[in-house]
Biotite code that builds the C-alpha atoms (Angstrom):
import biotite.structure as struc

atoms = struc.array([
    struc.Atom([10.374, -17.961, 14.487], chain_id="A", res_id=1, res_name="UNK", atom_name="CA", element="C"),
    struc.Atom([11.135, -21.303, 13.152], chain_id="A", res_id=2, res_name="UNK", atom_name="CA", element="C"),
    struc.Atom([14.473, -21.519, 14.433], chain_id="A", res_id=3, res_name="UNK", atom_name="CA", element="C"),
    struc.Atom([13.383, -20.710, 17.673], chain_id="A", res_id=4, res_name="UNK", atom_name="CA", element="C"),
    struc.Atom([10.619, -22.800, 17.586], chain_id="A", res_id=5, res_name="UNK", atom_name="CA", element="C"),
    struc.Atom([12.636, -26.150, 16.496], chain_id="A", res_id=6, res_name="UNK", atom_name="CA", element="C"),
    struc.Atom([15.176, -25.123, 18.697], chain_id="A", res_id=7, res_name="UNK", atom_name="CA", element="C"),
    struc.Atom([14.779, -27.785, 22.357], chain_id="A", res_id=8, res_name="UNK", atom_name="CA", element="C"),
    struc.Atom([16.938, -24.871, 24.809], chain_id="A", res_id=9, res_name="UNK", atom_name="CA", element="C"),
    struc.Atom([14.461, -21.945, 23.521], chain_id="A", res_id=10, res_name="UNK", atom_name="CA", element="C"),
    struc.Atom([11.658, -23.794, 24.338], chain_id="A", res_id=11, res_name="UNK", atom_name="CA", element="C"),
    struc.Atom([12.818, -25.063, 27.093], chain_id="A", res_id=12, res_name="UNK", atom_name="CA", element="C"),
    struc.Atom([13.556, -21.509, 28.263], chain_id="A", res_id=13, res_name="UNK", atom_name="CA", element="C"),
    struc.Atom([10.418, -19.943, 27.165], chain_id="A", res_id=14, res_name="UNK", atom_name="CA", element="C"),
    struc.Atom([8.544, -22.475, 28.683], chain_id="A", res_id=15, res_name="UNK", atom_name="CA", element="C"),
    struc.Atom([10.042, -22.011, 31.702], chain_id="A", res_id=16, res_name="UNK", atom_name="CA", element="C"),
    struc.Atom([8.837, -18.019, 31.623], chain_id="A", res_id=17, res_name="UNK", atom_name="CA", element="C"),
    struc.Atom([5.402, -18.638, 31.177], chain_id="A", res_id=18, res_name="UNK", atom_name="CA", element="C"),
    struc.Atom([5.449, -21.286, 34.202], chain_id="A", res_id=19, res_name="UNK", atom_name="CA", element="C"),
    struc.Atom([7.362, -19.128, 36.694], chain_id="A", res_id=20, res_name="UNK", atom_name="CA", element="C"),
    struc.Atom([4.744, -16.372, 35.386], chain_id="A", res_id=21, res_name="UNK", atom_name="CA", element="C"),
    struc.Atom([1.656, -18.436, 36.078], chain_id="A", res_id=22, res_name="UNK", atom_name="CA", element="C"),
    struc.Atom([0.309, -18.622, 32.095], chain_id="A", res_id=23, res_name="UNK", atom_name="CA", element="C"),
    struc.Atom([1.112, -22.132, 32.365], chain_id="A", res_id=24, res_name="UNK", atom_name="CA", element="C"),
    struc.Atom([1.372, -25.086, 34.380], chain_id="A", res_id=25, res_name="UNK", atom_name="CA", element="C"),
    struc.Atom([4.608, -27.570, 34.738], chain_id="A", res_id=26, res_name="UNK", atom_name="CA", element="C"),
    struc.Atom([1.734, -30.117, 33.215], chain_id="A", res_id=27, res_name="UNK", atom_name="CA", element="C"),
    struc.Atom([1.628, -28.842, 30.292], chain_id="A", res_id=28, res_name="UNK", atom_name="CA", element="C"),
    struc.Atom([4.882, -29.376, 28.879], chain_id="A", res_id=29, res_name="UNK", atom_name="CA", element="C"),
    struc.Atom([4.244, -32.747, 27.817], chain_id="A", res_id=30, res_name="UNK", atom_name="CA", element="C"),
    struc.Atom([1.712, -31.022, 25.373], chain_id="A", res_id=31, res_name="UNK", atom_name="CA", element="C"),
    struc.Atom([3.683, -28.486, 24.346], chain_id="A", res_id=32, res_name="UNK", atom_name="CA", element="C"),
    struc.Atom([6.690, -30.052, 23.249], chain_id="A", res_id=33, res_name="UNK", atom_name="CA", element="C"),
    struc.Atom([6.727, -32.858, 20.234], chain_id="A", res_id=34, res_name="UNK", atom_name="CA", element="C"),
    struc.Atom([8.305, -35.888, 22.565], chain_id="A", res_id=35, res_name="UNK", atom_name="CA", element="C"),
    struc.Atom([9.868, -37.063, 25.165], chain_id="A", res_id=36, res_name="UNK", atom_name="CA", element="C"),
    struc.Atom([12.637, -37.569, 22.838], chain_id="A", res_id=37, res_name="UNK", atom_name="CA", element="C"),
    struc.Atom([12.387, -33.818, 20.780], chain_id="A", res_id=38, res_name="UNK", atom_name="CA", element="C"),
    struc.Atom([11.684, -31.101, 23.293], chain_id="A", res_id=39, res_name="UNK", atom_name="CA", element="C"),
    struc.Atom([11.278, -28.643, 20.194], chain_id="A", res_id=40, res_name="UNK", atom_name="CA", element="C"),
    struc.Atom([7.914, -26.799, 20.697], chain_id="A", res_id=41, res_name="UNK", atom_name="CA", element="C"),
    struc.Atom([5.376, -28.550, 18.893], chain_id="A", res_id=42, res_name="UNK", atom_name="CA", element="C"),
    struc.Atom([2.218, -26.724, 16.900], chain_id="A", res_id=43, res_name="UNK", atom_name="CA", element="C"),
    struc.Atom([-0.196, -26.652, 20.236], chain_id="A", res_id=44, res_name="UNK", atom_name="CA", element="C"),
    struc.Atom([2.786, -25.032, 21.556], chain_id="A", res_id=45, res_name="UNK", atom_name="CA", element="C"),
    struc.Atom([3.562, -22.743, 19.423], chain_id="A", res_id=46, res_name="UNK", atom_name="CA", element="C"),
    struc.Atom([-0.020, -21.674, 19.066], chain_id="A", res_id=47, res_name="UNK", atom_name="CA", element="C"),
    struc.Atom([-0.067, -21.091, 23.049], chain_id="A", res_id=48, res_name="UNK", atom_name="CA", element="C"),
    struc.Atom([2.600, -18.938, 22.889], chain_id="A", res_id=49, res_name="UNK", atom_name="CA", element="C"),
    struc.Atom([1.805, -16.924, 20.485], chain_id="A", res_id=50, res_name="UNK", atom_name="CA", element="C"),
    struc.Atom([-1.281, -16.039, 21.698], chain_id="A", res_id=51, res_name="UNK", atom_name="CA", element="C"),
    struc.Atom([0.462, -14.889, 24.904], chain_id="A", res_id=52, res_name="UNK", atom_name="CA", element="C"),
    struc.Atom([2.522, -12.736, 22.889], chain_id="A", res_id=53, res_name="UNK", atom_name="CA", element="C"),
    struc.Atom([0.125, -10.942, 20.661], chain_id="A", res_id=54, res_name="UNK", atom_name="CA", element="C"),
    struc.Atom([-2.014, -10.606, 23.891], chain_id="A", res_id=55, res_name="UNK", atom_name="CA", element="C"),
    struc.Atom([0.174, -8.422, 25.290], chain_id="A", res_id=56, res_name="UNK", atom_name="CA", element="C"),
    struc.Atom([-0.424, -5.891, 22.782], chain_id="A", res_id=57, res_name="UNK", atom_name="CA", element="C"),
    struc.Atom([-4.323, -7.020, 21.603], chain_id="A", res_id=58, res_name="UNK", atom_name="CA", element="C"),
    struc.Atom([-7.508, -6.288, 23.203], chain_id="A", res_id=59, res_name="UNK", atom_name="CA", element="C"),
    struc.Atom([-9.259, -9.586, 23.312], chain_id="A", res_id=60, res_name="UNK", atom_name="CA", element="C"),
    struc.Atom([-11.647, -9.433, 20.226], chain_id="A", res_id=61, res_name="UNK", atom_name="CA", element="C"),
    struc.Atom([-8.518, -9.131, 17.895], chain_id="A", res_id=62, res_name="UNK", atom_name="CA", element="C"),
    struc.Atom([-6.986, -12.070, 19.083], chain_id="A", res_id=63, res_name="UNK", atom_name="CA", element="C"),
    struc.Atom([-10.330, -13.951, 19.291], chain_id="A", res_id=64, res_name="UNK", atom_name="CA", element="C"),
    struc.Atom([-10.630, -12.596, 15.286], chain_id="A", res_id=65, res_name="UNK", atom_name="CA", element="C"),
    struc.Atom([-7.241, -14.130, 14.234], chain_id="A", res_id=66, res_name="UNK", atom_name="CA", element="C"),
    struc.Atom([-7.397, -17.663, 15.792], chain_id="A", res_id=67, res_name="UNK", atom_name="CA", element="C"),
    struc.Atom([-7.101, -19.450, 12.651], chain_id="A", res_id=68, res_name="UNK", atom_name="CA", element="C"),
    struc.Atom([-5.470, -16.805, 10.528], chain_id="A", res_id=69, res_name="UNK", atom_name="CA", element="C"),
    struc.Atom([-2.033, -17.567, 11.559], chain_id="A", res_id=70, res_name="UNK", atom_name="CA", element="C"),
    struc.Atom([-0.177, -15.173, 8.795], chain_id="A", res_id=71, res_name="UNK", atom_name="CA", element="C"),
    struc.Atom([-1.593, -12.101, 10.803], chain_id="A", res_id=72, res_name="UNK", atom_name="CA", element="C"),
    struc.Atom([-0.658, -13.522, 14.228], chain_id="A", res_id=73, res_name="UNK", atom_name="CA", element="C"),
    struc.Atom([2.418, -14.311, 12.853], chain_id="A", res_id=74, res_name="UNK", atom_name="CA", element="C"),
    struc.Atom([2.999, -10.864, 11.620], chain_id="A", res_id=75, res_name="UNK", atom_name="CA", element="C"),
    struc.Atom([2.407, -9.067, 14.575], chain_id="A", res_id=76, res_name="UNK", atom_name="CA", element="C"),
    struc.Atom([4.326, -11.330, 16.693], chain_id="A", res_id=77, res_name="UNK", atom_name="CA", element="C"),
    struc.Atom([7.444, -10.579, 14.318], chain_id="A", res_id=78, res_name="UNK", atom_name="CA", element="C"),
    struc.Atom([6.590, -6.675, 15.687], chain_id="A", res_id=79, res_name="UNK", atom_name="CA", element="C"),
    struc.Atom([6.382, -7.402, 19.542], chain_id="A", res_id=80, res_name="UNK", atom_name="CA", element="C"),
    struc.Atom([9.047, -6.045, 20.991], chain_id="A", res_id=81, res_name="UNK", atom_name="CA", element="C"),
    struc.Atom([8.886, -2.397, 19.098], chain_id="A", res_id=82, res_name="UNK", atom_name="CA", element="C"),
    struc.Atom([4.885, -3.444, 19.745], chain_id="A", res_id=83, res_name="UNK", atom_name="CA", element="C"),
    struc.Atom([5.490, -3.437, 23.695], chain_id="A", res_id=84, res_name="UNK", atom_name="CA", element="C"),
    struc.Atom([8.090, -0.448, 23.510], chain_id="A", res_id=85, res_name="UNK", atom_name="CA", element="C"),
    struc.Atom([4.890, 1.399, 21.451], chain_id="A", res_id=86, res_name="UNK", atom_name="CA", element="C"),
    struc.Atom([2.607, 0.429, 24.345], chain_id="A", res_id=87, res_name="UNK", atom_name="CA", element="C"),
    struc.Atom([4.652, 2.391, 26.458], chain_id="A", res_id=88, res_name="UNK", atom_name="CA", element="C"),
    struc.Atom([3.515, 5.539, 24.814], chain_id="A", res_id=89, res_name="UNK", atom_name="CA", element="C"),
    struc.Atom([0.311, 7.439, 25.796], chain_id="A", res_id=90, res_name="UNK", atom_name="CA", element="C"),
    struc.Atom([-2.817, 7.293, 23.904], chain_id="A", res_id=91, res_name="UNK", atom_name="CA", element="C"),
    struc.Atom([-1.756, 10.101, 21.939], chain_id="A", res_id=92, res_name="UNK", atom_name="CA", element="C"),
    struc.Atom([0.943, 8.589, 20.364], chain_id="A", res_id=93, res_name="UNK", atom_name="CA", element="C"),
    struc.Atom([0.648, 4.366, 21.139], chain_id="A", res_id=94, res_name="UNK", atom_name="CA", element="C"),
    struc.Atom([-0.808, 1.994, 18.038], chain_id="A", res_id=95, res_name="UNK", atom_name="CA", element="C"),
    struc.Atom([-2.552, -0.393, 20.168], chain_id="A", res_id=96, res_name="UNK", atom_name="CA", element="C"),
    struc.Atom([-6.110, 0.208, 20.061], chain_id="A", res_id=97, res_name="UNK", atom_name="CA", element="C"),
    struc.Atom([-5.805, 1.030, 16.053], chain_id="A", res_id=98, res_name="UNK", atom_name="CA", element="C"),
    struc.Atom([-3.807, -1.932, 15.264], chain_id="A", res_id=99, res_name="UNK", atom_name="CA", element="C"),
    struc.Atom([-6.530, -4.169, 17.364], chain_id="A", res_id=100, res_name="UNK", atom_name="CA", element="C"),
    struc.Atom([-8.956, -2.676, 15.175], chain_id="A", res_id=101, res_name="UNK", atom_name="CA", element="C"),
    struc.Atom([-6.999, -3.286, 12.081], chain_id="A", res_id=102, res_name="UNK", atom_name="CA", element="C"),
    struc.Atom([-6.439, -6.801, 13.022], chain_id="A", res_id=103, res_name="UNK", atom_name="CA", element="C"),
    struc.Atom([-10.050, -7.829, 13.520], chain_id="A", res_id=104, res_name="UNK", atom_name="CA", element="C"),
    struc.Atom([-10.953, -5.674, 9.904], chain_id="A", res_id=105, res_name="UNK", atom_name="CA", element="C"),
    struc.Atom([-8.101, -7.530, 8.048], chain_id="A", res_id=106, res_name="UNK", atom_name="CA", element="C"),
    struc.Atom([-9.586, -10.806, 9.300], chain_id="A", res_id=107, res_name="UNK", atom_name="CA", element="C"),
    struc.Atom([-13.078, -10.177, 8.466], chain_id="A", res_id=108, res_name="UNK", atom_name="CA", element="C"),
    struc.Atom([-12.380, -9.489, 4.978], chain_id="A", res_id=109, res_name="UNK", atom_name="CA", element="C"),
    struc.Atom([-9.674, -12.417, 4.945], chain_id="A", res_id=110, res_name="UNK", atom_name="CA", element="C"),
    struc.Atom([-12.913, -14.914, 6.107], chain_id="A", res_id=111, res_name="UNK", atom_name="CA", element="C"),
    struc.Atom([-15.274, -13.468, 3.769], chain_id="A", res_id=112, res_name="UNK", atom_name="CA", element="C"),
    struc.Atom([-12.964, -13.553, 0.805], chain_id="A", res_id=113, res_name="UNK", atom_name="CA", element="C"),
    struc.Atom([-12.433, -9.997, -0.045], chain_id="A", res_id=114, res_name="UNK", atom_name="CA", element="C"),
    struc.Atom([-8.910, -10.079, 0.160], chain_id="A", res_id=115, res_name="UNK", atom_name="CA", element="C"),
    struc.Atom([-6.414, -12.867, 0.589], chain_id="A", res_id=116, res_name="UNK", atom_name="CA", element="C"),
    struc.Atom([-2.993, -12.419, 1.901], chain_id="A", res_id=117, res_name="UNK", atom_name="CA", element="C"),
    struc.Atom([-0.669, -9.850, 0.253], chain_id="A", res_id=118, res_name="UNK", atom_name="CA", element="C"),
    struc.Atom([-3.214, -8.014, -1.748], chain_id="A", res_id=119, res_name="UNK", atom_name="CA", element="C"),
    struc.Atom([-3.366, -4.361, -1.879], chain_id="A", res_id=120, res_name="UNK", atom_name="CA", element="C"),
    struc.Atom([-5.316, -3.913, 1.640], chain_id="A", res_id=121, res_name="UNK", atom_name="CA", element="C"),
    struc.Atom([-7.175, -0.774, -0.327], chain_id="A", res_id=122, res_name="UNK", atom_name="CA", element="C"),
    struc.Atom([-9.949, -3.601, -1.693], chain_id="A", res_id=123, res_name="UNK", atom_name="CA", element="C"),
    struc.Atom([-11.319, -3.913, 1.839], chain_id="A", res_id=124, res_name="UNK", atom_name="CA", element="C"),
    struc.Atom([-11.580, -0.157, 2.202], chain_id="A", res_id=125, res_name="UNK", atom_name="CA", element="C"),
    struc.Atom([-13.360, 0.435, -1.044], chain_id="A", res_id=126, res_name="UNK", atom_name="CA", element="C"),
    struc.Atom([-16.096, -1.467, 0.529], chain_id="A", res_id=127, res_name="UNK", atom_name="CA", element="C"),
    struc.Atom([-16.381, 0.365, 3.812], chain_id="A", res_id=128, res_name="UNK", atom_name="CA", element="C"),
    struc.Atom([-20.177, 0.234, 3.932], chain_id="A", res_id=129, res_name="UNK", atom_name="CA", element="C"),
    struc.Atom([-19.838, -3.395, 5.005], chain_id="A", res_id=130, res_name="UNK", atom_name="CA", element="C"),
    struc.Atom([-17.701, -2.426, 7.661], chain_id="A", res_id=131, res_name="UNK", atom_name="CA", element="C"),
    struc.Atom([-18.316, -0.175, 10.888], chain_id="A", res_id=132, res_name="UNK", atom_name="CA", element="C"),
    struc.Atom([-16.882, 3.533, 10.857], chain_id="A", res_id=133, res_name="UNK", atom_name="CA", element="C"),
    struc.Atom([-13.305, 2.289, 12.137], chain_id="A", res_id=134, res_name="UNK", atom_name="CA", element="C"),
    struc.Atom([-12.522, 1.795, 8.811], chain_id="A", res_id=135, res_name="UNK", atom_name="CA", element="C"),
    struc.Atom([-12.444, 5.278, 7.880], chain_id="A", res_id=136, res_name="UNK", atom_name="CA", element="C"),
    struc.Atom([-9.640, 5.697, 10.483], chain_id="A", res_id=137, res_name="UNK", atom_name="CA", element="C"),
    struc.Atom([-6.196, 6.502, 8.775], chain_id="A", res_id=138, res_name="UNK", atom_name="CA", element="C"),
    struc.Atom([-4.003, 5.028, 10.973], chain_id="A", res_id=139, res_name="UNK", atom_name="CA", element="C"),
    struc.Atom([-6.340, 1.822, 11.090], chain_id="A", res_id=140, res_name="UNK", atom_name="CA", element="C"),
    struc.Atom([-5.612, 1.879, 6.851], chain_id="A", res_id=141, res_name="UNK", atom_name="CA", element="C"),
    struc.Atom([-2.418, 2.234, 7.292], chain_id="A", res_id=142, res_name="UNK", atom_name="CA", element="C"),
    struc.Atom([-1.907, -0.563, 9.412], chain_id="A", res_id=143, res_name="UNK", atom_name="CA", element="C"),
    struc.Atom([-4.088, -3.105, 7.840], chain_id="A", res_id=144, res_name="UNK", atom_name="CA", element="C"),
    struc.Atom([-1.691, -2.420, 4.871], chain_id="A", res_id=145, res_name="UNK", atom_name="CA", element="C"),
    struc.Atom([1.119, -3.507, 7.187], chain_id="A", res_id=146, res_name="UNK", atom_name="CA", element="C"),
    struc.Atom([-0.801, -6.330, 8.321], chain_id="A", res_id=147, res_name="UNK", atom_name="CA", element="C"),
    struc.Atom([-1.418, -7.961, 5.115], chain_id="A", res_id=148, res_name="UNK", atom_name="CA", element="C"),
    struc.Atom([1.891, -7.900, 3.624], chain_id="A", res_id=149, res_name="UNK", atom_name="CA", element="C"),
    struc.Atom([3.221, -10.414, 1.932], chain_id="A", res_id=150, res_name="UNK", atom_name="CA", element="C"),
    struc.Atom([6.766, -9.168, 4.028], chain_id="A", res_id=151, res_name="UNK", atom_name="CA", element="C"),
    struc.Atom([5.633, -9.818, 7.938], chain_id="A", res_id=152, res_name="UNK", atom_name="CA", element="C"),
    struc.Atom([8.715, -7.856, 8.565], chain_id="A", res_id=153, res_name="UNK", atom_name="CA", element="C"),
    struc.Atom([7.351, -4.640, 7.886], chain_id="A", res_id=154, res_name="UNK", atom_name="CA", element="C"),
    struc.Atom([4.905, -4.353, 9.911], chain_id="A", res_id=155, res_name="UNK", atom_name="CA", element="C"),
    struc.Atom([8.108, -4.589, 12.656], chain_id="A", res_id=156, res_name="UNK", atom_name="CA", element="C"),
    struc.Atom([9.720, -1.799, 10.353], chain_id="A", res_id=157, res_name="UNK", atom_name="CA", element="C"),
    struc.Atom([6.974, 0.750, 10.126], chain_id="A", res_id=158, res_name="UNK", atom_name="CA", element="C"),
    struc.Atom([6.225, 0.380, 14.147], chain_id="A", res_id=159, res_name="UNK", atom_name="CA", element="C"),
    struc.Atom([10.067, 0.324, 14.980], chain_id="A", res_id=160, res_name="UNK", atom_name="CA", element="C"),
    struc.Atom([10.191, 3.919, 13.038], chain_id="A", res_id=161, res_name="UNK", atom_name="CA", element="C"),
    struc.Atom([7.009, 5.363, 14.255], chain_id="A", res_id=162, res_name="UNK", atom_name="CA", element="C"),
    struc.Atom([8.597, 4.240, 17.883], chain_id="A", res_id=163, res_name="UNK", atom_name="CA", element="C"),
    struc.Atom([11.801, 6.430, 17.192], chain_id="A", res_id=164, res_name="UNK", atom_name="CA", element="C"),
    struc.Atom([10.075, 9.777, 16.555], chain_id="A", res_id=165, res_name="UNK", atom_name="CA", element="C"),
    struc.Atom([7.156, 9.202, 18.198], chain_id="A", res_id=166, res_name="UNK", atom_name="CA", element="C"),
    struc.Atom([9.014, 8.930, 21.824], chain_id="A", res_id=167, res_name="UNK", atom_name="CA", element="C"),
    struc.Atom([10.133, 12.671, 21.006], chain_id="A", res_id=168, res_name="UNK", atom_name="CA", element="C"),
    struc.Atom([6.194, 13.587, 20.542], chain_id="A", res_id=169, res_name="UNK", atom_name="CA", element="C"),
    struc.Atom([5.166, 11.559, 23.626], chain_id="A", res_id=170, res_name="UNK", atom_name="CA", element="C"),
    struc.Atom([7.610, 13.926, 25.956], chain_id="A", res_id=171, res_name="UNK", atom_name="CA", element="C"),
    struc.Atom([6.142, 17.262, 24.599], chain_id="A", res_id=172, res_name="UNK", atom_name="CA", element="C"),
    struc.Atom([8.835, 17.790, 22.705], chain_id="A", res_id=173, res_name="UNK", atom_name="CA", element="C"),
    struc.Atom([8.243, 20.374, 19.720], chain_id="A", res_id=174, res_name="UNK", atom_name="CA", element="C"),
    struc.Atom([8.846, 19.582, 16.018], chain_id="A", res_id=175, res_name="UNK", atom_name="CA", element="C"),
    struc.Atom([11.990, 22.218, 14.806], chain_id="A", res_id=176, res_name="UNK", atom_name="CA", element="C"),
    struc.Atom([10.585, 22.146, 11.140], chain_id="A", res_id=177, res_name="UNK", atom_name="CA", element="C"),
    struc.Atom([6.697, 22.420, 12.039], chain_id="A", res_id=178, res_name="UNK", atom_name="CA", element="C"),
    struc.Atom([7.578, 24.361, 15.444], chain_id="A", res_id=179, res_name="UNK", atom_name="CA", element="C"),
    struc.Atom([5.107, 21.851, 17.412], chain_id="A", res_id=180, res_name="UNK", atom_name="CA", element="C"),
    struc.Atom([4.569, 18.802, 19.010], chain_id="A", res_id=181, res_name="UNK", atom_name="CA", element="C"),
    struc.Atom([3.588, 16.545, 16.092], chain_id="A", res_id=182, res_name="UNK", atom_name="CA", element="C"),
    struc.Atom([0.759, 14.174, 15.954], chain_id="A", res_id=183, res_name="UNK", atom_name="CA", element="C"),
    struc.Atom([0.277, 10.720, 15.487], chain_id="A", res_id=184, res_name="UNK", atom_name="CA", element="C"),
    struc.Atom([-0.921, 10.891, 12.056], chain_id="A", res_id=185, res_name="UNK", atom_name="CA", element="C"),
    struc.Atom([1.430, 13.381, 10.829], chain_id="A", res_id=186, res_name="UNK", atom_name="CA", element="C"),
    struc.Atom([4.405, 11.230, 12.024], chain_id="A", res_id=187, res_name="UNK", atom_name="CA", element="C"),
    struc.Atom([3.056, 8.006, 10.205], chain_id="A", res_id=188, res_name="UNK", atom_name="CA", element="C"),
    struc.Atom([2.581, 10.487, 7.645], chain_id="A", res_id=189, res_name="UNK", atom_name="CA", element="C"),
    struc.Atom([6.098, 11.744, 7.108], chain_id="A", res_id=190, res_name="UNK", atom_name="CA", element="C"),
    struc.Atom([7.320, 8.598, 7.701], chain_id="A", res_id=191, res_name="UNK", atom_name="CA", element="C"),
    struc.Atom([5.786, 6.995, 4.855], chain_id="A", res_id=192, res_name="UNK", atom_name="CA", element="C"),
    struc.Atom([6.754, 9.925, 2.652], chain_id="A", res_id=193, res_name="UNK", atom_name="CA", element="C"),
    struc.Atom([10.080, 9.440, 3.220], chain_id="A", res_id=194, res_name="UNK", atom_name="CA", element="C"),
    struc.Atom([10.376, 5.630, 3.044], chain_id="A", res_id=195, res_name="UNK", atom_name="CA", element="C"),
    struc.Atom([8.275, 5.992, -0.520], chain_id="A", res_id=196, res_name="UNK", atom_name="CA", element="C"),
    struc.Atom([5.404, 3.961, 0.501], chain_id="A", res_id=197, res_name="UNK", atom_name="CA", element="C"),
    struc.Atom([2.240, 4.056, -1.654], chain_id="A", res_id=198, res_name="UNK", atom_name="CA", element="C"),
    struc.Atom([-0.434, 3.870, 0.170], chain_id="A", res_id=199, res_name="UNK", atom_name="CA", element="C"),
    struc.Atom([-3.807, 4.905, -0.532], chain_id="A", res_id=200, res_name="UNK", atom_name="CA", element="C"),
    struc.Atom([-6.050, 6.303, 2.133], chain_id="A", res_id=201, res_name="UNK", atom_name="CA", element="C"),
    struc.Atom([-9.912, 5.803, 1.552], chain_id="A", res_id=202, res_name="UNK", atom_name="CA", element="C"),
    struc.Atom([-12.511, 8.140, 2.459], chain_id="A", res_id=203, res_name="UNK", atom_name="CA", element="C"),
    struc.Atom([-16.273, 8.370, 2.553], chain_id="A", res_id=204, res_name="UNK", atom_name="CA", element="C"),
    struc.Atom([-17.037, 8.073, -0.891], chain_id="A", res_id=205, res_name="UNK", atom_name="CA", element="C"),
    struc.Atom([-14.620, 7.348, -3.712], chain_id="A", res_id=206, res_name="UNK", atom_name="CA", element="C"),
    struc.Atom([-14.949, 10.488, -5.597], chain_id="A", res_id=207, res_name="UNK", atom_name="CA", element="C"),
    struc.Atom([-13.158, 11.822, -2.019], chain_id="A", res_id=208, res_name="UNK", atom_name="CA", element="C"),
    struc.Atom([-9.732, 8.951, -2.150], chain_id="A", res_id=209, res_name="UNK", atom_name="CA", element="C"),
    struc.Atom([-7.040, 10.521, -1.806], chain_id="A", res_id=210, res_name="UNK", atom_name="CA", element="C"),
    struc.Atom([-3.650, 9.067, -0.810], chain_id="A", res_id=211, res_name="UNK", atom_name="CA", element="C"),
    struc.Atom([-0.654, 9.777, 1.462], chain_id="A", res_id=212, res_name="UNK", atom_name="CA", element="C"),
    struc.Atom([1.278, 11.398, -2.010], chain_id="A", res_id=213, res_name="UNK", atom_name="CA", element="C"),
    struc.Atom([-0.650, 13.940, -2.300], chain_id="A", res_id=214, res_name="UNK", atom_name="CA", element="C"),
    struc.Atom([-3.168, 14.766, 0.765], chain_id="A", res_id=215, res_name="UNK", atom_name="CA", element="C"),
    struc.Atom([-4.331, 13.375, 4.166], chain_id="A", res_id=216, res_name="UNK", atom_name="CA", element="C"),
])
């Protein structure tokens, strides 16, 4: 995003889009570029637009949760377009609403120091009892991982492949192997079987753990 950012024709052009599409006025240009000499996008800016992009795929409470957390906005702004292609889907098969929820999770723990950025996200999980029940959602896990690593792209990676199965699912159309329509779960499931990812899904109670390697 830097590049784009310090570039004056992108911003020129993206500021353009969000003043023919109302989410700004022409008076604001002033503050969102560095000078009347540098029309690079300065850090108000930058701030304003990404919060118009991770709005498009965030209920409101997530963003609100990640206003001064700029890694995670970062992160998922990194993942908008396969993001928007996801919203596309139907419930049964979109991210949004669990990603929403594993955005305002991640930043709890972030602000209360259970976890800073990059750690295993599995710390925040071992302490669900100071978190509501959402926790205990797999796909909310799994993305939280995403979330916090210390590679923003993969967050983009993992969404981009759940996108390119999933969009078989979302039509109704049956699994050869299983000889069914897949689930949501089960695709993020073979998915990070087969790109080796170790990721360790809490349940109630630790004696109960038990990760994607062996059991969901």
């Amino acid at each position: 995003m830097e590049s784009f950012y310090s570039s004056e024709n992108g911003t020129t052009n993206a500021l353009n889009v969000l003043i023919e599409n109302g989410l700004m006025s022409i008076n604001q240009i002033a503050e969102f570029t560095k000078s009347a000499s540098d029309k690079s996008m300065s850090r108000v800016g930058q701030d304003f637009f990404e919060n118009v992009l991770v709005g498009a795929v965030l209920r409101k409470d997530a963003i609100d949760a990640i206003n001064n957390i700029p890694f995670i906005r970062q992160t998922v702004v990194k993942a908008i377009h396969p993001l928007m292609e996801n919203k596309g889907f139907s419930p049964d098969y979109n991210l949004i609403s669990e990603l929403s929820d594993a955005v305002i999770v991640l930043a709890e723990a972030y602000k209360s120091g259970v976890i800073t950025h990059g750690e295993n996200a599995e710390k925040i999980f071992m302490q669900g009892k100071l978190y509501e029940d959402n926790i205990y959602d797999e796909t909310v896990q799994i993305l939280a991982h995403f979330l916090n690593d210390n590679k923003p792209t993969e967050l983009k990676k993992i969404i981009s492949l759940h996108n390119s199965e999933a969009m078989f699912a979302n039509a109704g159309q049956a699994d050869l192997e299983i000889g069914r329509v897949r689930t949501k779960k089960e695709i993020l499931k073979n998915i990070l079987e087969r790109e080796e990812y170790a990721i360790r899904i809490i349940r109630r109670g630790e004696e109960n753990n038990q990760s994607y390697q062996t059991e969901l």
